[in-house]
C-alpha positions as CSV (number, residue, x, y, z in Angstrom):
1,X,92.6,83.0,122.3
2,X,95.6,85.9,122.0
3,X,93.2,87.8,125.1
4,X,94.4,90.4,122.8
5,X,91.6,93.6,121.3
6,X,90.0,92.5,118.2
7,X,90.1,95.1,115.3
8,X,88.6,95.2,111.7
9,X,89.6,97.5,109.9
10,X,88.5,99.2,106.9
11,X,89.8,100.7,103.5
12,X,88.9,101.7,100.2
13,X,92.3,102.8,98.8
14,X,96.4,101.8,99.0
15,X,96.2,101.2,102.5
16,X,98.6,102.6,104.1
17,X,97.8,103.7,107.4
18,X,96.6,99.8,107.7
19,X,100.2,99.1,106.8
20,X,101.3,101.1,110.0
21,X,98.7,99.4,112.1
22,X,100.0,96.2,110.9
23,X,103.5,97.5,111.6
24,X,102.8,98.1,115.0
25,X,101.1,95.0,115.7
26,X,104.3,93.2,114.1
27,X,106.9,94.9,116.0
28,X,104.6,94.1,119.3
29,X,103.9,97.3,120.5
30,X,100.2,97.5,119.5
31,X,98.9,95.1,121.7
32,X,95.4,94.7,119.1
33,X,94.6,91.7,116.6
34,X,93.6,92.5,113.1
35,X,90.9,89.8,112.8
36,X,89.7,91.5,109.2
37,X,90.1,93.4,106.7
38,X,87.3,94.5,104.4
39,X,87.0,97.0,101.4
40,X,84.2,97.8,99.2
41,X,86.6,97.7,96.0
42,X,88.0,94.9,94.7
43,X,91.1,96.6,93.4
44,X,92.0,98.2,96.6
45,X,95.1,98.2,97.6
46,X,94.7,97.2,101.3
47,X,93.3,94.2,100.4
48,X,96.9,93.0,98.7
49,X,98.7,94.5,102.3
50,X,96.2,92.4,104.2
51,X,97.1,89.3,102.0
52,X,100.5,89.6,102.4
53,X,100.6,90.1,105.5
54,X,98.6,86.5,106.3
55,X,95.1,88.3,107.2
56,X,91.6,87.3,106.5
57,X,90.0,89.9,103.9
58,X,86.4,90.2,102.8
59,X,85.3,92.4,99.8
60,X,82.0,93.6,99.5
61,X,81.2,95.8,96.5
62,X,78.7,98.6,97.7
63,X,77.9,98.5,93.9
64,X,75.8,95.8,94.4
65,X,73.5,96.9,97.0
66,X,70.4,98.8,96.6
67,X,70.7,101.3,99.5
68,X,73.4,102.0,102.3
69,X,71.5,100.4,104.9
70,X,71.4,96.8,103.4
71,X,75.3,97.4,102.3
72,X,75.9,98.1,106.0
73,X,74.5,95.1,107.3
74,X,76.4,93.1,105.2
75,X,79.6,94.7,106.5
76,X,78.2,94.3,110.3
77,X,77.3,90.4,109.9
78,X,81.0,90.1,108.6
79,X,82.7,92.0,111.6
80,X,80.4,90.4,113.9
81,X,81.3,87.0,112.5
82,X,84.8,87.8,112.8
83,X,84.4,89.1,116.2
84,X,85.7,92.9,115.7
85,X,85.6,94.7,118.8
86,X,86.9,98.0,117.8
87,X,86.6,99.1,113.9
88,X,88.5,101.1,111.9
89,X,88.1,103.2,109.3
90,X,91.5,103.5,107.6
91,X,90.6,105.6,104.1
92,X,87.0,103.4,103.9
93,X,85.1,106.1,101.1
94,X,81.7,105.2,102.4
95,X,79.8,107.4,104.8
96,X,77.9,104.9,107.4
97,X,74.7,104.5,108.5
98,X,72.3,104.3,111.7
99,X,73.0,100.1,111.3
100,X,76.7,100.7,111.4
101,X,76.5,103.1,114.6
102,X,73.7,101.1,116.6
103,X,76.0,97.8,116.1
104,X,79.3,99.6,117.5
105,X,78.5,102.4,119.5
106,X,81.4,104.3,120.9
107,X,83.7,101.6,118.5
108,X,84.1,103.3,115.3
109,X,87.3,105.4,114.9
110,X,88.3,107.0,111.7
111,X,91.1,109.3,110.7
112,X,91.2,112.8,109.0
113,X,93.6,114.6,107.1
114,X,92.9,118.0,108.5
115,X,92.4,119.4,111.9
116,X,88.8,119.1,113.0
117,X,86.6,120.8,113.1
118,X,87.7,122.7,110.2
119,X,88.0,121.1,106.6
120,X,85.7,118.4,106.9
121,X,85.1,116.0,104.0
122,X,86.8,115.2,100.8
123,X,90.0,117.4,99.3
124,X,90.7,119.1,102.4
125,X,94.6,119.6,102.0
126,X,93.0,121.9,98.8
127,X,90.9,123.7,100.9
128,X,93.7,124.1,103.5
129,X,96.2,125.8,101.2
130,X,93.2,127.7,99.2
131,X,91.9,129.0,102.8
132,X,95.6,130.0,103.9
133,X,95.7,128.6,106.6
134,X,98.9,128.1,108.1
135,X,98.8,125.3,109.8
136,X,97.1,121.8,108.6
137,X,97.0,118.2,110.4
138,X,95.4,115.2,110.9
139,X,92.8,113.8,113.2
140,X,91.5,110.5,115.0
141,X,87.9,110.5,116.2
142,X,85.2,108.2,116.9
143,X,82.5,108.4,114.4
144,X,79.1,109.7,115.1
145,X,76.1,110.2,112.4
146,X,77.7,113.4,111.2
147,X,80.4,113.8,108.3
148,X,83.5,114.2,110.6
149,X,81.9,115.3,113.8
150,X,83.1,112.4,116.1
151,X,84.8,113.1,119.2
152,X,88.4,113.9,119.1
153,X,90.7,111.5,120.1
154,X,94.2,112.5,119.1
155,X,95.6,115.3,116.5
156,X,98.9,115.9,114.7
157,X,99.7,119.7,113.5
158,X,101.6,120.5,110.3
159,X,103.0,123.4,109.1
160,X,102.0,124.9,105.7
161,X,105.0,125.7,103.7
162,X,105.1,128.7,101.4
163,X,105.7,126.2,98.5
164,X,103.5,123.8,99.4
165,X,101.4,121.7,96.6
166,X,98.0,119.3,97.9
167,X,100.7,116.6,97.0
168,X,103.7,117.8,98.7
169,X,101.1,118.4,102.2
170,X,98.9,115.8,101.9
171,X,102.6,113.7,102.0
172,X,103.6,115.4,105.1
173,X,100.0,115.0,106.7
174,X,100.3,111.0,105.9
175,X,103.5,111.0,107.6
176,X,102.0,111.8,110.9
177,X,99.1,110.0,110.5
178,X,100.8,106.6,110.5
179,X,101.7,108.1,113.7
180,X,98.7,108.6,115.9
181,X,96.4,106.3,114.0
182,X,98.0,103.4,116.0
183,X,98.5,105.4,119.3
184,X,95.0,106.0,119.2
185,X,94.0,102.5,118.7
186,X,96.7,101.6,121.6
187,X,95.0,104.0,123.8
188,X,91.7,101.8,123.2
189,X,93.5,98.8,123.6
190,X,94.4,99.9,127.0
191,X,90.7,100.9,127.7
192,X,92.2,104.5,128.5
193,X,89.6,106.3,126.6
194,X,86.2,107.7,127.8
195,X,83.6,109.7,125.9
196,X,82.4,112.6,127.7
197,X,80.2,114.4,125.9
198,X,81.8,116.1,122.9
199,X,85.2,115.1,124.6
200,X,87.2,111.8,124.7
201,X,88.8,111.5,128.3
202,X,92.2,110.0,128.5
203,X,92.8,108.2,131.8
204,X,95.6,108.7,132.7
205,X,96.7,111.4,131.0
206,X,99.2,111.7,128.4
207,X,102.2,114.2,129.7
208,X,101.3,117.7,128.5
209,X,103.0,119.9,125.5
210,X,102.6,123.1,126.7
211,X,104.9,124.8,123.7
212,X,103.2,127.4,121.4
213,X,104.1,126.6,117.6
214,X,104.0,129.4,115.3
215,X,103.8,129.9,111.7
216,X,105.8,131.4,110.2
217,X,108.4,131.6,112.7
218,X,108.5,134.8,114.6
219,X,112.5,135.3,114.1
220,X,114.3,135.1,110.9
């Protein structure tokens, strides 16, 4: 027994914010256990990270279900058996259902690419630079029954360049999110984080940044 959170976490893609977790947890200063990871596509790249890093993976092809319900189940019963605590959504293209929530309540975090609540769903760095907006991010929240309407837990703020592509933002936006997807997890770890109603309570605190950012710069 490492006394030690248990995590599962779960991707669809490259994995690469799973590489930062596991990072973190290599280096020692995530104080969490990855006890699984699963995907729903064979190919996915996480799945290779998690072998080579010497952690138990599971694949189970939504493909093969008949609804989202009974695919969900089988992704519970393989947490559970694994004894996840705290699950994580690291890029995992599935939206979850009612069995998902009921079975980890207040134990589902997932991260964003934008700054909730605006751009939610899929190609938001494309909507970000089509809107104008000047600033972009990325977002950790728990995960309710709504598309990306979780409690906020921690955000990161970008600046949108004037020459900025999706592929030149959404590379900046990754960048932080390696960042605060672990801090997040390390703030649950620490059992510093309470749910108060559309908030999420840090206790203690995290020192303050009080400094305004602007963009583009008001000078120059």
């Amino acid at each position: 027994m490492s006394g030690k959170l248990k995590i599962g976490v779960l991707a669809s893609g490259g994995g690469t914010n799973l590489q930062a977790i596991i990072d973190r947890c290599l280096d020692g200063s995530l104080p969490v256990e990855i006890v699984l990871v699963l995907s729903n596509n064979p190919g996915a790249g996480a799945l290779e990270r998690a072998a080579r890093a010497g952690l138990p993976t599971c694949c189970i092809d939504h493909r093969e279900f008949d609804n989202r319900e009974d695919f969900d189940r089988a992704v519970v019963a393989a947490l559970q058996s694994a004894g996840v605590e705290l699950v994580v959504l690291a890029g995992f293209m599935r939206l979850i259902t009612d069995i998902f929530l009921q079975a980890y309540p207040g134990r589902i975090m997932n991260i964003h690419p934008a700054l909730l609540p605006a751009f939610p769903g899929l190609h938001v760095q494309k909507k970000a630079l089509e809107y104008g907006a000047r600033f972009a991010g990325c977002t950790v929240h728990f995960v309710d029954s709504g598309v990306d309407t979780g409690p906020i837990i921690l955000q990161a703020v970008v600046p949108v360049l004037q020459d900025d592509t999706e592929e030149s933002l959404s590379r900046r936006i990754l960048e932080q999110e390696h960042r605060i997807y672990p801090r997040a997890i390390e703030l649950f770890a620490q059992g510093r984080l309470r749910i108060d109603g559309r908030r999420v309570i840090i206790d203690p605190p995290l020192p303050p940044e009080e400094s305004a950012l602007v963009n583009p710069p008001l000078e120059g």
